[in-house]
matplotlib code that plots the C-alpha trace (Angstrom):
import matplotlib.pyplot as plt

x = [-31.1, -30.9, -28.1, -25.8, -26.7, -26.1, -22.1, -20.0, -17.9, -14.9, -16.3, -16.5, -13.3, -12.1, -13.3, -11.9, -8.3, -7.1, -3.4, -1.3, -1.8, -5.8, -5.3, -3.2, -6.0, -8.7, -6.6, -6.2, -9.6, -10.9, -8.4, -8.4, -4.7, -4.5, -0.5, 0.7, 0.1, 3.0, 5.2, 4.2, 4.9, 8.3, 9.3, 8.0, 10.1, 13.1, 12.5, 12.1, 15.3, 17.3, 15.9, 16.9, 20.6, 21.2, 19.8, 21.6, 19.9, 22.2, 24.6, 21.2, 20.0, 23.4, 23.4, 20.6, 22.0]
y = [12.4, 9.7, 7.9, 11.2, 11.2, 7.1, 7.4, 3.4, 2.2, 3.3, 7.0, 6.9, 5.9, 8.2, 11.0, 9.8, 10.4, 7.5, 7.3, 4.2, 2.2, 2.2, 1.4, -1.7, -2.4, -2.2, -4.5, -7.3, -7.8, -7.5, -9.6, -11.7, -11.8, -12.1, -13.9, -10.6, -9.1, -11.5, -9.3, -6.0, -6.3, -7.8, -5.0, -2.5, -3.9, -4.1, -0.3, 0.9, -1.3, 1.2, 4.4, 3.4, 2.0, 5.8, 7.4, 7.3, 3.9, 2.4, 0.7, -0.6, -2.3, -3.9, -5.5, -7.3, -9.4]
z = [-17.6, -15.4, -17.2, -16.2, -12.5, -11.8, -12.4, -12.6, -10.2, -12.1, -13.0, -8.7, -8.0, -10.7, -8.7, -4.8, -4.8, -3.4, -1.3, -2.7, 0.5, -0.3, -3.6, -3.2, -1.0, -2.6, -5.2, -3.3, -1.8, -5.2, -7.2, -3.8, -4.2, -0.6, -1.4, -2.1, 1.8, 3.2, 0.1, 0.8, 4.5, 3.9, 1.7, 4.2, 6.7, 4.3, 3.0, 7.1, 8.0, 4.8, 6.3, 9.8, 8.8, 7.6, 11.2, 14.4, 15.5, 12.8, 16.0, 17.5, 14.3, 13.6, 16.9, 16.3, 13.7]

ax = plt.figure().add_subplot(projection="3d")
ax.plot(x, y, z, "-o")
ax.set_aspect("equal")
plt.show()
């Protein structure tokens, strides 16, 4: 009985619905691939830059460069 009640870490996680954001996360302090933060935040910035350039702050952005 008590082999049903004490549940693994995966059986846990299984359960939380994570968002993307806390999985990649909970991946890199695990895996310590702390190299992989510097990545993410480029393509962020990358991917927010796309969205803008279609918007009406298009002019503004291209003036920066």
């Amino acid at each position: 009985m008590a082999d049903k009640q004490k549940k693994s870490e995966f059986e846990q996680l299984d359960e939380e619905q994570l968002t993307i954001v806390q999985e990649f996360m909970l991946f890199i302090t695990e895996n310590k691939a702390w190299w992989m933060v510097p990545i993410l935040l480029v393509l962020g910035l990358v991917g927010l830059l796309v969205i803008l350039s279609a918007t009406g702050a298009a002019p503004f952005i291209y003036t920066l460069f």
